[in-house]
C-alpha positions in Angstrom: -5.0 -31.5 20.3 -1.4 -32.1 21.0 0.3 -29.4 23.3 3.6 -30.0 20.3 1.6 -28.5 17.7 0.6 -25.6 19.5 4.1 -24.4 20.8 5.1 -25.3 17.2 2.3 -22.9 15.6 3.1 -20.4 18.6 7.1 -20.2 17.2 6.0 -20.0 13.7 4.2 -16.7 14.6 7.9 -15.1 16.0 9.8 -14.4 12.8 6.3 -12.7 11.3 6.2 -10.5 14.5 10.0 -9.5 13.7 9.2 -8.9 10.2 6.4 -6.6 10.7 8.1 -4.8 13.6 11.3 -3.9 10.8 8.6 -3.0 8.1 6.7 -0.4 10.7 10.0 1.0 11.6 10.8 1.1 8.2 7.7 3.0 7.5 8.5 6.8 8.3 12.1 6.4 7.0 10.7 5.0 3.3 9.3 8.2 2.3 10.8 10.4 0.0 12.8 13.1 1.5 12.9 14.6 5.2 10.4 12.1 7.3 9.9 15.1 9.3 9.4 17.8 6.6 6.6 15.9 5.1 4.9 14.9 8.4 4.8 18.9 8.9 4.3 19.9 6.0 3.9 23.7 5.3 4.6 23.9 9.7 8.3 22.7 8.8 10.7 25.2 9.7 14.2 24.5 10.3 13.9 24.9 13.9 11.0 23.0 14.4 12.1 20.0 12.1 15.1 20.3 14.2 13.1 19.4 17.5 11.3 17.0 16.2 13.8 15.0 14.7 15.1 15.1 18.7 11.9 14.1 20.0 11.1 11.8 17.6 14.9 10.2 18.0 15.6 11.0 14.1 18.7 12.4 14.2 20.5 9.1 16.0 21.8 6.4 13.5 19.6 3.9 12.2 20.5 1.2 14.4 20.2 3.0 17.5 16.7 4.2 15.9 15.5 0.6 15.5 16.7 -0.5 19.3 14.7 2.3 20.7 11.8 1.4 18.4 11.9 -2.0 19.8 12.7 -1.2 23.7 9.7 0.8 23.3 7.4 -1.4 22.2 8.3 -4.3 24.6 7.2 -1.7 27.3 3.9 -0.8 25.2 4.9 2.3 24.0 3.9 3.4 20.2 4.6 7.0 20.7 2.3 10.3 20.9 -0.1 11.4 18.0 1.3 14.3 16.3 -1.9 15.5 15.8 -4.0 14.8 18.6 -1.4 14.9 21.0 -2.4 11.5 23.3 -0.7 8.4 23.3 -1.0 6.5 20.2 -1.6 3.3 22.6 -4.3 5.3 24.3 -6.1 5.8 21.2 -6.2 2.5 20.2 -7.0 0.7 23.2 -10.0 3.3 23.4 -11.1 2.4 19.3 -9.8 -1.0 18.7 -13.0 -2.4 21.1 -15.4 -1.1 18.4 -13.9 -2.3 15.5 -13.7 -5.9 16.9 -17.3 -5.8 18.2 -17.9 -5.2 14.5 -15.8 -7.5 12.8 -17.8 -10.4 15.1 -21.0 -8.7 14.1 -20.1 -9.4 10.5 -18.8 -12.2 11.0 -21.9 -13.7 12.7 -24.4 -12.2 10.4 -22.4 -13.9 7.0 -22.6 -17.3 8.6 -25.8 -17.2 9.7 -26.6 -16.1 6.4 -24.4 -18.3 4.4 -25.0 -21.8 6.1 -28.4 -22.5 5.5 -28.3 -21.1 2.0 -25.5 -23.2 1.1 -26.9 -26.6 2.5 -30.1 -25.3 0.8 -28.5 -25.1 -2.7 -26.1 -28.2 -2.0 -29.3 -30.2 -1.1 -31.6 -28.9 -4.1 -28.1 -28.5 -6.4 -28.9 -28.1 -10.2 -32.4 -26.5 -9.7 -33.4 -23.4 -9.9 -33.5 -22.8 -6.7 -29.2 -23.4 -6.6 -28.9 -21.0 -9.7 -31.1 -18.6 -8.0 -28.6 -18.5 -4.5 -25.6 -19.3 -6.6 -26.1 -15.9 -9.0 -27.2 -13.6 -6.5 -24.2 -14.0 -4.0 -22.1 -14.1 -7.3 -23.7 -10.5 -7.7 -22.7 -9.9 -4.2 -19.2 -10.6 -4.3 -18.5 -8.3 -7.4 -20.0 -5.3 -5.7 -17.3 -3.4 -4.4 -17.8 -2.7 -0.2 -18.2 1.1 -0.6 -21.0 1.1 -2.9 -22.9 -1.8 -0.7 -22.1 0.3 2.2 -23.4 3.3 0.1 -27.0 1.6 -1.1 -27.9 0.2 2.3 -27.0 3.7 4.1 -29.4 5.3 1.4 -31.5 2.9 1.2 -32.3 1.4 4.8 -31.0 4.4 6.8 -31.5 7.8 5.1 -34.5 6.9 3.0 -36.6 4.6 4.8 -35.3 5.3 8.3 -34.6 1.7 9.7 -31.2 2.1 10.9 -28.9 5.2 12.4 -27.1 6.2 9.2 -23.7 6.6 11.8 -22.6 6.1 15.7 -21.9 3.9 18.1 -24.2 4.1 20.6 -24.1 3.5 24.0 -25.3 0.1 25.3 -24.9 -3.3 24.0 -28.3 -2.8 22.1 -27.1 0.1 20.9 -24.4 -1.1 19.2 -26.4 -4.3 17.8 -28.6 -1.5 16.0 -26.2 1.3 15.3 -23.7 -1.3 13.4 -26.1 -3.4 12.3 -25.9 -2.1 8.1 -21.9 -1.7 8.6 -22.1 -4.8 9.9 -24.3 -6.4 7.0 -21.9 -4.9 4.2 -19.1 -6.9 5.6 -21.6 -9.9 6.3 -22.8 -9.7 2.5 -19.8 -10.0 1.4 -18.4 -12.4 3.3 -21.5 -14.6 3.1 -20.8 -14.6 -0.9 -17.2 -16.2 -0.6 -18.3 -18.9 1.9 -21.5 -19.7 0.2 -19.7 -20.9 -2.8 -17.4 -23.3 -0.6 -19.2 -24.3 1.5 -21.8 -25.8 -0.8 -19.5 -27.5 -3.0 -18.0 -29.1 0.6 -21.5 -30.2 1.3 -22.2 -32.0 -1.9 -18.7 -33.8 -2.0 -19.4 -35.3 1.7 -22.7 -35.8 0.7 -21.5 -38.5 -2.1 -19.5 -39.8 0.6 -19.3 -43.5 1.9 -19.8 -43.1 5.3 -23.0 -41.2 4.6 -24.5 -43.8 2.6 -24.2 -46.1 5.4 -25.4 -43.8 8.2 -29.0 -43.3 5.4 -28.6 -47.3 5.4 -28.6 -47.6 9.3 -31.7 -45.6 9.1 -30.4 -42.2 10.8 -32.9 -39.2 10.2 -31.9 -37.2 7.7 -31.2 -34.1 10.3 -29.1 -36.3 12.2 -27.2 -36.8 8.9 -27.2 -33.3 8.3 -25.7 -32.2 11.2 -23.5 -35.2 12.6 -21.9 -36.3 9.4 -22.0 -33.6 6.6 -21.8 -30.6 8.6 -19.3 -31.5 10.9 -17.0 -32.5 7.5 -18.1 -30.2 5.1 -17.2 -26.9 8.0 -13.4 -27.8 8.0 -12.7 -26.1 4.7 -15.4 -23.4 5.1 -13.8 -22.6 8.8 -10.3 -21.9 7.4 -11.5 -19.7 4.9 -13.5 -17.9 7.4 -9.9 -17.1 9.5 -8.9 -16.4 6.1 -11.5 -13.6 5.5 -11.8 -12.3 9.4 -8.7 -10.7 7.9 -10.1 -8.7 5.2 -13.2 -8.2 7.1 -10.6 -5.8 9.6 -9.4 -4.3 6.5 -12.5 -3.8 5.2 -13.6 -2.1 8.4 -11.6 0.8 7.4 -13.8 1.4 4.9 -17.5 0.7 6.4 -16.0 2.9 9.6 -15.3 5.7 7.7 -19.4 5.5 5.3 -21.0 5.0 7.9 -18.8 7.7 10.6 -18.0 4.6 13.5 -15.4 6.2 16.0 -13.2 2.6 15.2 -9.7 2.2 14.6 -10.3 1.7 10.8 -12.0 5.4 11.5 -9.0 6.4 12.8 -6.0 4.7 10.4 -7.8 6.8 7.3 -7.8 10.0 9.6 -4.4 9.5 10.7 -3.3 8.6 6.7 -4.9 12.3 5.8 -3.5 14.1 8.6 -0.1 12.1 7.7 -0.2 10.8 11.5 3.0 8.8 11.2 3.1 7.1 14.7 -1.2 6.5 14.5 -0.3 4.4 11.3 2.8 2.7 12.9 0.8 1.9 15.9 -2.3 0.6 13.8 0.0 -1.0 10.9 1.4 -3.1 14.1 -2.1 -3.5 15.7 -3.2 -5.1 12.7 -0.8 -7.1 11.7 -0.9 -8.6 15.4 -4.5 -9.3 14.9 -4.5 -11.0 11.6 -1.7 -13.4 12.8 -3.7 -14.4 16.2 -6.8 -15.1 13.6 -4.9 -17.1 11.8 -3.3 -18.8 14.7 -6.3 -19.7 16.1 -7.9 -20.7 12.4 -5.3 -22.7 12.6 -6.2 -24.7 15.6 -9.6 -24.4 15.4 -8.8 -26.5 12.2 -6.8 -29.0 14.1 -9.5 -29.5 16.7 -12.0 -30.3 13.8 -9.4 -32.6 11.4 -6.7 -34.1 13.7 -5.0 -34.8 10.2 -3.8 -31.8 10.2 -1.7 -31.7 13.0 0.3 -34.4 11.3 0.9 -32.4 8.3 
């Protein structure tokens, strides 16, 4: 992989950083009325919305707001909770390791679901046994995440007893079995959107030339399998997987707060109830951050596998 097309993806990344920087600045000062009197609420007196709008540098001109803003996040400061009364950087450094152990976690447990079923119907395409995988991930994908999240808690967790129904745990064990069901909500339904492409990848490379020439040199058909149509066929499926590592973080937020995981996505729909303005800045930013390095590194990860599309 050329060193060029890195620093060139790198520099693309930049102006997005910016952008989101202006919109999370621009996130307090977009609601209706007195930023300050809504954040308090029925605690707003004039006194006290007078303070805060000094601590929370309000009362300076919007300019001068969004230079602080910025000076303070280039020395890694997203401000204190209002509610909790920590540093908003604290609290995610402490929750964002949880969250990310679970998007992995779901996103190993939808390809190792979603692989061999999808090489299975590509190879046996237009029997039953295709039809069968093909209509129950279908089923899959238009089940919303709550009510999967919902069914396997009751199901696996409160009525048979399998699985914790919530927590972390404490070792690594642990937190394979505590997040396993959260984990296989997001894995289902990820499973169900790369099923579909990557079977149709398999059965276009498996019409391919060079395939017919590697049956006609006499190659076992695993050897086939795994050097020539797997290796081909995974360049589409990876991107979509960066694609969807995105909305499996979003979808954490959900999952998090069914099945009571002390994660970020835990904390963003706390912080949205207690109307925790710098907690959402600091997550809207963390986020944001995180989606672009997946898609950064989807991005390369492409490249390494199809040099052809470094040249485009």
């Amino acid at each position: 992989m050329h060193s060029s097309y890195v620093i060139r993806r790198l520099l693309q990344i930049i102006p997005l950083f910016v952008a989101v920087m202006v919109l999370v600045f621009l996130l307090v000062h977009l609601i209706p009325g007195d930023p300050v009197s809504t954040l308090l609420g029925d605690r707003a007196t004039p006194e006290i919305v007078a303070r805060a709008n000094r601590e929370l540098g309000l009362d300076k001109p919007l300019p001068v707001q969004f230079g602080l803003f910025v000076n303070q996040l280039l020395h890694g400061n997203l401000g204190e909770s209002i509610n909790l009364k920590v540093p908003v950087l604290r609290l995610i450094l402490e929750r964002l390791p949880i969250t990310l152990f679970l998007t992995v976690y779901a996103a190993v447990l939808g390809v190792l679901m979603a692989v061999p079923l999808a090489v299975l119907a590509a190879v046996r395409r237009n029997t039953w046994v295709d039809g069968l995988i093909r209509a129950v991930f279908q089923v899959g994908l238009s089940l919303p995440v709550f009510y999967v999240a919902l069914q396997l808690l009751t199901l696996l967790g409160a009525r048979l007893g399998w699985f914790p129904i919530g927590g972390y745990g404490e070792t690594f064990g642990d937190h394979l079995y505590h997040l396993f069901l959260p984990a296989l909500t997001l894995g289902l339904n990820l499973a169900a959107i790369l099923v579909r492409t990557l079977r149709n990848s398999v059965i276009e490379v498996l019409t391919a030339e060079y395939v017919d020439f590697a049956r006609a040199k006499g190659l076992r058909s695993r050897v086939i399998m795994t050097r020539h149509v797997l290796r081909n066929a995974l360049i589409a499926t990876v991107t979509l997987l960066g694609l969807n590592i995105g909305a499996l973080i979003g979808g954490a937020v959900i999952t998090e707060t069914v099945f009571a995981i002390p994660g970020v996505g835990r904390l963003m729909v706390d912080a949205i109830f207690g109307r925790d303005y710098p907690v959402i800045q600091g997550l809207t930013l963390t986020f944001a951050v995180l989606v672009s390095l997946v898609f950064l590194a989807t991005d390369l990860i492409h490249a390494r596998l199809d040099p052809r599309a470094e040249l485009s």
